[in-house]
C-alpha positions as a Markdown table, in Angstrom:
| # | Residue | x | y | z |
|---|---|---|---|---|
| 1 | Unk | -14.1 | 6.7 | -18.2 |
| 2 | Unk | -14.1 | 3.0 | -17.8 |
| 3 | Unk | -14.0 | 1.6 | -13.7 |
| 4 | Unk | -10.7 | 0.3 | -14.6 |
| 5 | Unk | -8.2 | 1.3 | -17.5 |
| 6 | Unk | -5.0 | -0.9 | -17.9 |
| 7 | Unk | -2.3 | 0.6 | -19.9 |
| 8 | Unk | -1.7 | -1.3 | -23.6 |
| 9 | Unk | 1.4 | -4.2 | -22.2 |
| 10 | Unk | 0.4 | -6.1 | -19.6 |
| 11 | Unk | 2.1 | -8.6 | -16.9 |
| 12 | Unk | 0.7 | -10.7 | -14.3 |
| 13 | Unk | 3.1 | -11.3 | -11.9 |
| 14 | Unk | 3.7 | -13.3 | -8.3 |
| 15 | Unk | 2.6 | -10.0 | -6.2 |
| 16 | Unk | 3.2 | -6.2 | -6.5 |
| 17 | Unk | 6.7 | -6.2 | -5.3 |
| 18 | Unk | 7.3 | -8.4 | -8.0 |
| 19 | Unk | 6.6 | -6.4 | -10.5 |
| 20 | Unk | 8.3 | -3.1 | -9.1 |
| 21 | Unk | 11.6 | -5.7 | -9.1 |
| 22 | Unk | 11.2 | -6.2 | -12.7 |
| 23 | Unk | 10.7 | -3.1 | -13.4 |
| 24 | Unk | 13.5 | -1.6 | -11.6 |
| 25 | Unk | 15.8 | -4.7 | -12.7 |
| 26 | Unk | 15.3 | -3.9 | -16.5 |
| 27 | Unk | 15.7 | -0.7 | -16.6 |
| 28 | Unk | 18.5 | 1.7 | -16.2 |
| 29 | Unk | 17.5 | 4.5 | -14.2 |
| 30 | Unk | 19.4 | 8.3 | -14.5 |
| 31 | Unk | 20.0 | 7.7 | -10.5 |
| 32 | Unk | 20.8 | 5.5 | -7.9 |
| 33 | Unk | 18.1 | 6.8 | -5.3 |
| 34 | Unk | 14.1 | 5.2 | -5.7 |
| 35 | Unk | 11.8 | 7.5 | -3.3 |
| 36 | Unk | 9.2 | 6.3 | -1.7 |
| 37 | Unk | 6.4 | 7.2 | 1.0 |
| 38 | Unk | 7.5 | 6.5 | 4.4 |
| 39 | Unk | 4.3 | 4.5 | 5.0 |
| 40 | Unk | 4.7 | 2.5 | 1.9 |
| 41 | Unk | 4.5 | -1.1 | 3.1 |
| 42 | Unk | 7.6 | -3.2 | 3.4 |
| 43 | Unk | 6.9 | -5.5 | 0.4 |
| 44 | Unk | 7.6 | -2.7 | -1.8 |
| 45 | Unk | 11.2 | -1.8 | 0.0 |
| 46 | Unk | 12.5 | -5.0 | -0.7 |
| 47 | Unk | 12.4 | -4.7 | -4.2 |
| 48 | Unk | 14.4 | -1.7 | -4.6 |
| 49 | Unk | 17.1 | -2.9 | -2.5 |
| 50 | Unk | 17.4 | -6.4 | -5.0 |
| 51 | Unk | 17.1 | -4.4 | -8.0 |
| 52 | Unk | 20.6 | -3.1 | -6.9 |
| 53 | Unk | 19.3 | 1.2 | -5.9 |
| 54 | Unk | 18.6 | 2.6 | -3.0 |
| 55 | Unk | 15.4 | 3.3 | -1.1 |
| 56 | Unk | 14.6 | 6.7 | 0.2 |
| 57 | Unk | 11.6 | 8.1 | 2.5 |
| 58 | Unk | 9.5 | 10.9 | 1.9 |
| 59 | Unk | 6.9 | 12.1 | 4.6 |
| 60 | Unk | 3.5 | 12.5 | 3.9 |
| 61 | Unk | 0.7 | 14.8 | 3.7 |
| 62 | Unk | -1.2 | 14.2 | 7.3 |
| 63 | Unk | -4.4 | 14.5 | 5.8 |
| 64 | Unk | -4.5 | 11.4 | 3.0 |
| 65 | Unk | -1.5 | 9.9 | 4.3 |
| 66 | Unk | 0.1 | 10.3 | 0.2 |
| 67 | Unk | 3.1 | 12.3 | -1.0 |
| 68 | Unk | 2.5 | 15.7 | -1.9 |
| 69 | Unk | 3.6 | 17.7 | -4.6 |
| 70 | Unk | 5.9 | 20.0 | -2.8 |
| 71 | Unk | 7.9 | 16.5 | -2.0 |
| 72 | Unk | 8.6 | 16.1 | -5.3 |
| 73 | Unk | 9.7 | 19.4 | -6.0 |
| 74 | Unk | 12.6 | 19.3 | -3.3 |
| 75 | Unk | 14.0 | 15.9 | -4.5 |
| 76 | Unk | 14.2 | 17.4 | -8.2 |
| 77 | Unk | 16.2 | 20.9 | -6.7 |
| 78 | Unk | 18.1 | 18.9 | -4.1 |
| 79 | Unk | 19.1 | 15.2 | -5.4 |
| 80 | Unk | 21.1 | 14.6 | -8.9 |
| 81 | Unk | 21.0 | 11.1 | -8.3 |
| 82 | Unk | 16.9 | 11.3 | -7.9 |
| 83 | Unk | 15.9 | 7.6 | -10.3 |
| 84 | Unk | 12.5 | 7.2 | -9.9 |
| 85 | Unk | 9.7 | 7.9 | -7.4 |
| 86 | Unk | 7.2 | 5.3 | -6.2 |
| 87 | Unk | 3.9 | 7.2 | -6.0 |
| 88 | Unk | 1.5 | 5.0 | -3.7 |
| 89 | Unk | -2.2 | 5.9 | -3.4 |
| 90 | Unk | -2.5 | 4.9 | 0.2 |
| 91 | Unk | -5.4 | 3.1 | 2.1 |
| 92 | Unk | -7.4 | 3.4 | -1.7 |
| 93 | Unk | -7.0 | 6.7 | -1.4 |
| 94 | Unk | -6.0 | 8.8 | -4.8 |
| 95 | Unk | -3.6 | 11.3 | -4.7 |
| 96 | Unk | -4.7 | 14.6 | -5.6 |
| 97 | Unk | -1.4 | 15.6 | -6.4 |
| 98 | Unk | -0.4 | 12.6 | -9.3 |
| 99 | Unk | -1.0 | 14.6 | -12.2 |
| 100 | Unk | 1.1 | 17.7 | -11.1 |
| 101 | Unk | 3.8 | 15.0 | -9.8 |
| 102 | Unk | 3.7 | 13.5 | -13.0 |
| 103 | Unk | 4.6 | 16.6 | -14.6 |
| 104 | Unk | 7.5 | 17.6 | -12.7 |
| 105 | Unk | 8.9 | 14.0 | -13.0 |
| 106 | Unk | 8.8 | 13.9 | -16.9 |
| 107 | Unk | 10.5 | 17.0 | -17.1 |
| 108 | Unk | 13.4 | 16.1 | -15.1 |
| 109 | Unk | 13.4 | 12.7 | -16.5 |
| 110 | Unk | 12.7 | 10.6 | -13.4 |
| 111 | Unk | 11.2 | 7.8 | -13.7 |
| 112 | Unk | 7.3 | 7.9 | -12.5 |
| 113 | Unk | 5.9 | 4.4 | -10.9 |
| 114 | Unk | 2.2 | 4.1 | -9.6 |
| 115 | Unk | 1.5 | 2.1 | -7.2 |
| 116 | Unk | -2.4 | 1.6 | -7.5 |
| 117 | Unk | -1.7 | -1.4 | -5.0 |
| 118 | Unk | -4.3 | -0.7 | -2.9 |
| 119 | Unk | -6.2 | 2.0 | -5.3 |
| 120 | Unk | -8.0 | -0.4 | -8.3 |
| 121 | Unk | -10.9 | 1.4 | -9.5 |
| 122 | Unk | -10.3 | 4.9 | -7.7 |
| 123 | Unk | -10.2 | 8.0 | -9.9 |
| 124 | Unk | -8.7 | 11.5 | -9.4 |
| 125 | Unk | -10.2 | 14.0 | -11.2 |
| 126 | Unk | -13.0 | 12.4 | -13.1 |
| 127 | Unk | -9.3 | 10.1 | -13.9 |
| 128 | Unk | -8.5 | 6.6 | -13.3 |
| 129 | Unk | -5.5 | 6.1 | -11.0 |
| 130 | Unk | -3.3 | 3.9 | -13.1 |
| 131 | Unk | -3.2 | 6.6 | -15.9 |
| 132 | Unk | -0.4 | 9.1 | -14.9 |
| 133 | Unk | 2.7 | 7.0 | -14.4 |
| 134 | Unk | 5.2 | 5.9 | -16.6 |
| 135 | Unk | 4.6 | 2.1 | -15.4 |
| 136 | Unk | 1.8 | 1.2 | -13.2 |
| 137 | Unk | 1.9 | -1.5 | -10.3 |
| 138 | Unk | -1.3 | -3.4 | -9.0 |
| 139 | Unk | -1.9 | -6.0 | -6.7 |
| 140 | Unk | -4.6 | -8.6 | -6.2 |
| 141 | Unk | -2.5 | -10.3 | -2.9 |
| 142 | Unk | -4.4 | -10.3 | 0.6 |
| 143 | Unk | -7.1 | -8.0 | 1.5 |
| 144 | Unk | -6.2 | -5.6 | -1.9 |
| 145 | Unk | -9.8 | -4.3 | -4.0 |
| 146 | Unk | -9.4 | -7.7 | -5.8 |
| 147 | Unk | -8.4 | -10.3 | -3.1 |
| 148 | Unk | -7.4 | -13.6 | -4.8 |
| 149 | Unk | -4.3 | -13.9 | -1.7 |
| 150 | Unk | -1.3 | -13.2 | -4.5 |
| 151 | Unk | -0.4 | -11.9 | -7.8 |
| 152 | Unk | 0.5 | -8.2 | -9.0 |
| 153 | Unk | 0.6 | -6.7 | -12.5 |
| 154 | Unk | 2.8 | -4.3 | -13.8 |
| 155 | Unk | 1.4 | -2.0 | -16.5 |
| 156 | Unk | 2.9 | 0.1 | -19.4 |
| 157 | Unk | 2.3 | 1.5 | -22.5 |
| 158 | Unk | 6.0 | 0.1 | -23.6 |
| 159 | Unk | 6.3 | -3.3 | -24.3 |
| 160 | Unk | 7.2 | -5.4 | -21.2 |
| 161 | Unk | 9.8 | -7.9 | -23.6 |
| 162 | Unk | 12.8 | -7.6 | -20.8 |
| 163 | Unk | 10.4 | -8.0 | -17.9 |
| 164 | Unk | 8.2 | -11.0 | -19.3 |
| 165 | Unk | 11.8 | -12.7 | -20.1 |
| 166 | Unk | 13.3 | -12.1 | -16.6 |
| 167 | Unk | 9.8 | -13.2 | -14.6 |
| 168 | Unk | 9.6 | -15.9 | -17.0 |
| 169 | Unk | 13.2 | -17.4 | -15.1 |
| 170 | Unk | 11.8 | -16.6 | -11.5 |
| 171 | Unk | 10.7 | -20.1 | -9.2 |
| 172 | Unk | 6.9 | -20.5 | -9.8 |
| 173 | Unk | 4.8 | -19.5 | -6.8 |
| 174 | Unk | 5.1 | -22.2 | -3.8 |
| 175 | Unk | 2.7 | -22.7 | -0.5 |
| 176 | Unk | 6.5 | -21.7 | 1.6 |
| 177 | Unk | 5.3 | -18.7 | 0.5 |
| 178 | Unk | 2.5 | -18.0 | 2.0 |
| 179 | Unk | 3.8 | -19.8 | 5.5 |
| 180 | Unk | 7.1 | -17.9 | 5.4 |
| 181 | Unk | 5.1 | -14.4 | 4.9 |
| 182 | Unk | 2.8 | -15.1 | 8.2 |
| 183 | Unk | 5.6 | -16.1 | 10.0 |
| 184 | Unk | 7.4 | -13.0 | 9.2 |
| 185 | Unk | 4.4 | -10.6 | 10.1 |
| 186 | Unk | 3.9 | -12.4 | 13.1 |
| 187 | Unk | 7.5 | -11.4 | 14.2 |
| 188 | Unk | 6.9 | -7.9 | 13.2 |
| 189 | Unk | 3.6 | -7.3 | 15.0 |
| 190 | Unk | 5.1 | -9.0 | 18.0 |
| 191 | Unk | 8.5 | -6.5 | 18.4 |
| 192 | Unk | 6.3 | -3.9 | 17.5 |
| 193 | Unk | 3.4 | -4.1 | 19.6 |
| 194 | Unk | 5.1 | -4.9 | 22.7 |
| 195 | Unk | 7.8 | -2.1 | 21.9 |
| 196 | Unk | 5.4 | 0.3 | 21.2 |
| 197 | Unk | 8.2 | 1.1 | 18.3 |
| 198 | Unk | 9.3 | -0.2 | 15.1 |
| 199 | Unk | 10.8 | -2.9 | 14.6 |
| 200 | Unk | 14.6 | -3.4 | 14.8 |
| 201 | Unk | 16.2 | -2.8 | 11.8 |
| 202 | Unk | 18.4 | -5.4 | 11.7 |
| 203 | Unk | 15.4 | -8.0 | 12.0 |
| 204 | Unk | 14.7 | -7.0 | 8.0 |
| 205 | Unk | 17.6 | -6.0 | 6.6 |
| 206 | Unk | 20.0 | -8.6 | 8.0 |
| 207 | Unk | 17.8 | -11.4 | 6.9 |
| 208 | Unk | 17.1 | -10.1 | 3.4 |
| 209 | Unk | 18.9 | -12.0 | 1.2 |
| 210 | Unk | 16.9 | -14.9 | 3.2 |
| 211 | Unk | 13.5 | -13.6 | 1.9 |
| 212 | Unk | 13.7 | -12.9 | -1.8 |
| 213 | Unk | 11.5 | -16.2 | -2.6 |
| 214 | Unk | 8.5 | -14.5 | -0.7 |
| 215 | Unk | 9.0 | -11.5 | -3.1 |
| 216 | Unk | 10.6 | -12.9 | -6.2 |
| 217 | Unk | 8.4 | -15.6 | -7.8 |
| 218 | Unk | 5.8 | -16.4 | -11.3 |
| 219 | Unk | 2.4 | -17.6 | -11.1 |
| 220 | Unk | 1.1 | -21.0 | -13.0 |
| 221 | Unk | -1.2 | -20.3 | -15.8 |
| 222 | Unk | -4.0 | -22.0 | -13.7 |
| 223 | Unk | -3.5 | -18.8 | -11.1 |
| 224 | Unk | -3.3 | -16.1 | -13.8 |
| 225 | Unk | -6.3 | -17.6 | -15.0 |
| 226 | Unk | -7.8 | -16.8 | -12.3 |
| 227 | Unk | -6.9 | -13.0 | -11.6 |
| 228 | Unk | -7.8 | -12.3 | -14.8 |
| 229 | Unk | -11.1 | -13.7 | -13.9 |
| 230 | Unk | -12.0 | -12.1 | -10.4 |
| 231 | Unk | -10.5 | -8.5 | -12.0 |
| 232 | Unk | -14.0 | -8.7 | -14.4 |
| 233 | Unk | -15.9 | -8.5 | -10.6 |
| 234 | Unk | -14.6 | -5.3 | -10.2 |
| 235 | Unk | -17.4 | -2.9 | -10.5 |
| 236 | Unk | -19.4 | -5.0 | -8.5 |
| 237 | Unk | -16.5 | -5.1 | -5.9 |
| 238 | Unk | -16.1 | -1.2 | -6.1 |
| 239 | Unk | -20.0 | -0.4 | -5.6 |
| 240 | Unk | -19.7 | -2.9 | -2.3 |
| 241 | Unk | -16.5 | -1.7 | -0.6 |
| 242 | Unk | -18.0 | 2.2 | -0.9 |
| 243 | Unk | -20.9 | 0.9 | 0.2 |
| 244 | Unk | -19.7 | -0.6 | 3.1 |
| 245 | Unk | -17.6 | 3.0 | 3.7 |
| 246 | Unk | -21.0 | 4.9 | 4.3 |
| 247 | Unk | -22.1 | 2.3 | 6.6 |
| 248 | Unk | -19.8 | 2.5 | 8.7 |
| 249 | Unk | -19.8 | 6.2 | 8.3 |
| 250 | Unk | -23.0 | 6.3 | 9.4 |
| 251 | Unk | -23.1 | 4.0 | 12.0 |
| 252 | Unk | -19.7 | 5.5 | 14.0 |
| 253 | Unk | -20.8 | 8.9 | 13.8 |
| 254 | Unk | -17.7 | 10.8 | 15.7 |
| 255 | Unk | -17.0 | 9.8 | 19.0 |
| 256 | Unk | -14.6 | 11.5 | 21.7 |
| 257 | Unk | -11.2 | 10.1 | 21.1 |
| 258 | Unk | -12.2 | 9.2 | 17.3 |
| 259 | Unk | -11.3 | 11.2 | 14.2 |
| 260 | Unk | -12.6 | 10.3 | 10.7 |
| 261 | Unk | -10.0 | 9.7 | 8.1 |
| 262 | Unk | -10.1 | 12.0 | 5.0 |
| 263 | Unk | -11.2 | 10.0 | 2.3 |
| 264 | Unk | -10.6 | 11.9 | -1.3 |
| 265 | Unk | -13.8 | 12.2 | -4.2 |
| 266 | Unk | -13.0 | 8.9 | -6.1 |
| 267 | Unk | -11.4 | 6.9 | -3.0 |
| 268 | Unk | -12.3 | 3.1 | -3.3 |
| 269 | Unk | -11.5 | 2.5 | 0.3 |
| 270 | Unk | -9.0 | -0.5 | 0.9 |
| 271 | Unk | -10.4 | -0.4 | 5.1 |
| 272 | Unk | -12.2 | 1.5 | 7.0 |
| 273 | Unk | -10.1 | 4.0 | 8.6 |
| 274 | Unk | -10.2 | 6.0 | 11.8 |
| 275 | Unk | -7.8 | 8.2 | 13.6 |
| 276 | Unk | -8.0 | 7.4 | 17.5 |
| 277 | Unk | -6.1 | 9.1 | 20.3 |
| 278 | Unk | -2.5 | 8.3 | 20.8 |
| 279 | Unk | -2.8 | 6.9 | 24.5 |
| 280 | Unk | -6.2 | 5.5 | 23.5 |
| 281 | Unk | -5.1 | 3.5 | 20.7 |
| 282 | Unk | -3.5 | 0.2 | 22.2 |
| 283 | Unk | -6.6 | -0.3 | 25.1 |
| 284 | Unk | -9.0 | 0.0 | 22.0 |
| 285 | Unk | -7.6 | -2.4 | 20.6 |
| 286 | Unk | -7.5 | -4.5 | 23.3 |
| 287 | Unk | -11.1 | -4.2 | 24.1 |
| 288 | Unk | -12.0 | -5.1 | 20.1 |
| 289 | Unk | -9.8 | -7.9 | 20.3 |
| 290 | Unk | -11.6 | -8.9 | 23.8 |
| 291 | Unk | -14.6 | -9.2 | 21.8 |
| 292 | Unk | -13.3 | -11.1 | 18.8 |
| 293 | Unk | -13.6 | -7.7 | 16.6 |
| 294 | Unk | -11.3 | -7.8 | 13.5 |
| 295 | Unk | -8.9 | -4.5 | 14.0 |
| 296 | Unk | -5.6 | -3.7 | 12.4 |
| 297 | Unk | -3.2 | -0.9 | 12.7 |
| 298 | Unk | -1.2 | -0.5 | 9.3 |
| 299 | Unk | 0.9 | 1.4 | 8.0 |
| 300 | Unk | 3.7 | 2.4 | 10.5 |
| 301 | Unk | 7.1 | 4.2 | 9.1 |
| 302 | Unk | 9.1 | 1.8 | 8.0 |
| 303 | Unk | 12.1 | 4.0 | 7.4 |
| 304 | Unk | 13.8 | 2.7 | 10.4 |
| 305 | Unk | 13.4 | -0.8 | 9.2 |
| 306 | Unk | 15.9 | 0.2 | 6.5 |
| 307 | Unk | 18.3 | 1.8 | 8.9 |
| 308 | Unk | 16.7 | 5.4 | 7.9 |
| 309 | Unk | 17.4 | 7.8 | 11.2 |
| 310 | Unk | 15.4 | 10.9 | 9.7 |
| 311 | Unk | 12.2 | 12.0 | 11.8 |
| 312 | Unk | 8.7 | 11.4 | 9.5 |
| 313 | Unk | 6.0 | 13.4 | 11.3 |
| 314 | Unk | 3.4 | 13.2 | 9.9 |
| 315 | Unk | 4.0 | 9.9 | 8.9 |
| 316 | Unk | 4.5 | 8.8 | 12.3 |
| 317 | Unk | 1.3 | 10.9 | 13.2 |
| 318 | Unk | -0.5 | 8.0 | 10.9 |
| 319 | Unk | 1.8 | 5.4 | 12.6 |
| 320 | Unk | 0.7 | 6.2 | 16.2 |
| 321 | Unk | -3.2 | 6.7 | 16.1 |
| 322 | Unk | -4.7 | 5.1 | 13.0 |
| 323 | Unk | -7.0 | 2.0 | 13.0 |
| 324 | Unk | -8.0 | 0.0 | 10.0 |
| 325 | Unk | -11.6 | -2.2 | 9.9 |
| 326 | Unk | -12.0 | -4.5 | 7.2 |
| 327 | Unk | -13.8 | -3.9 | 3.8 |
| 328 | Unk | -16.2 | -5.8 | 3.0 |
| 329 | Unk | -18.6 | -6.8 | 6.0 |
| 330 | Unk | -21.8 | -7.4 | 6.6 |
| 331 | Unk | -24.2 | -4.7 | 8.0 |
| 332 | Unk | -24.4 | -6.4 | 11.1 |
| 333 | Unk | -20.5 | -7.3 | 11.5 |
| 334 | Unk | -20.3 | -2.9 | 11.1 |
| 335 | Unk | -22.6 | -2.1 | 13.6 |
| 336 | Unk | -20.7 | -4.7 | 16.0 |
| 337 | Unk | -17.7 | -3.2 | 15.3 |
| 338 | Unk | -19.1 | 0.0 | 15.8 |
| 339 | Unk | -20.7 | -0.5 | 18.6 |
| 340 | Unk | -17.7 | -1.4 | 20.6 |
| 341 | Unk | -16.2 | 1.6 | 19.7 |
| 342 | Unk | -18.9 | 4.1 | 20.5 |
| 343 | Unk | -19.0 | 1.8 | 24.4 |
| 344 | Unk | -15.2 | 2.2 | 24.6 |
| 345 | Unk | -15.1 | 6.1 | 23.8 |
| 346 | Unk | -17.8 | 6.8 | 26.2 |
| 347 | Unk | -16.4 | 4.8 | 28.8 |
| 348 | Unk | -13.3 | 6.9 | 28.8 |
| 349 | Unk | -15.2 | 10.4 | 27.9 |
């Protein structure tokens, strides 16, 4: 097993969700509905929606935070107009369940997409994740395994002849991007953290037509030069971020308040991840922030920023309690961090 197996046709594109709109906009799917995880991030929503189908949520298992199989076995009994399922391997965490997934979606002719976004260079198996879908979707944007701030590739043992042609008519990548993107999040965390709730729907789906340049968009050859560049770091990468998992591992131990996050044989961990009480969460992160400690709280449900009603549990379980510490850091920057946290649980033993 190589660390990291692409698929024979390649495409680098602007970012991930670029490549699942190509994807989705060249082919002609046997349904209108694309499922996806209801903690699948927002970038991959979008997409769907301007591909011209329609997005629908799955919950997750509680343990990884992934679809599980018995998901996929209702929307193939229950949904006629069942297109295609985005598989995501959450938080670099492989889903033990792909390969049985994969089987019941080739047998019922739905298209299988796997989103190794945040997975490059984890295996399942003794397998590489990237091996069991019918197309494959990485990313090398912001804090991804390979972080080079944009770019995706989409993956496939077909030729890729319709989606090379219809990337190769998107606007090449522009700096509004990347100002336009931290301007949205920053409206997001806002409404959410002083809500305590998603955000309004109507923030991100009455503006969407407004956003498709952050989403929709080539890279120069200067910038695909360069993924295809940092990608050959990868082992390197891999060995450091698993690395930097143990030591933090080691140096957190499990405090009251604090539960560790289930990380599967063959995970390359895209952050640290903890599960912290639910009343607990928001003055932890407080205190970190107090102390200029980097923190983060993704991925909440982002069903209802589609307009979705239904009730996620244990997605929302994720949404309400889990904590995300960057990978990688120095020793010293984990035992900080660390630190902090072991002070703040005892303080509220």
């Amino acid at each position: 097993m190589h660390i990291f197996d692409l698929k024979e046709h390649n495409l680098i594109t602007g970012r991930g969700a670029t490549a699942i709109y190509l994807l989705l906009k060249t082919h002609r799917l046997n349904g209108k509905h694309v499922y996806v995880p209801a903690n699948i991030c927002y970038a991959a929503v979008y997409p769907i929606l301007y591909a011209g189908y329609t997005p629908v949520f799955l919950d997750v298992d509680i343990e990884t935070g992934n679809l599980d199989v018995d998901s996929i076995r209702e929307i193939v009994c229950m949904d006629k107009e069942a297109g295609a399922v985005i598989v995501a391997h959450m938080f670099g965490n492989p889903n033990r369940w792909i390969e049985e997934i994969a089987g019941i979606c080739h047998s019922h002719n739905i298209l299988l997409i796997e989103d190794c976004a945040s997975a490059m260079g984890a295996a399942v198996s003794g397998k590489n994740v990237g091996t069991f879908g019918d197309y494959v979707i990485y990313s090398t944007g912001y804090s991804k395994t390979i972080d080079v701030g944009y770019g995706g590739i989409l993956s496939s043992s077909e030729p890729l002849d319709n989606e090379t042609a219809l990337n190769d008519s998107l606007p090449i990548y522009s700096k509004n991007v990347d100002a336009d993107e931290n301007f949205f999040s920053k409206i997001y965390r806002l409404i959410r953290n002083s809500s305590g709730q998603s955000i309004s729907p109507w923030i991100f789906r009455g503006i969407q037509n407004h956003l498709q340049h952050m989403f929709l968009f080539r890279l120069s050859e200067v910038q695909i030069n360069q993924i295809e560049s940092k990608i050959r770091e990868l082992p390197g990468v891999i060995l450091q971020r698993r690395k930097c998992l143990e030591q933090y591992r080691e140096k957190l131990g499990c405090p009251e308040h604090v539960k560790p996050f289930n990380y599967e044989e063959g995970a390359v961990p895209w952050r640290f991840n903890i599960f912290v009480d639910r009343n607990m969460r928001r003055p932890l992160i407080d205190a970190l922030l107090a102390k200029h400690l980097p923190v983060s709280d993704w991925y909440p449900s982002v069903a209802p920023i589609f307009g979705n009603t239904e009730t996620f549990p244990n997605t929302e379980y994720f949404s309400d309690r889990i904590l995300n510490f960057p990978i990688p850091l120095t020793e010293k920057e984990i035992n900080d961090i660390c630190i902090a946290i072991k002070v703040f649980c005892a303080s509220h033993a």
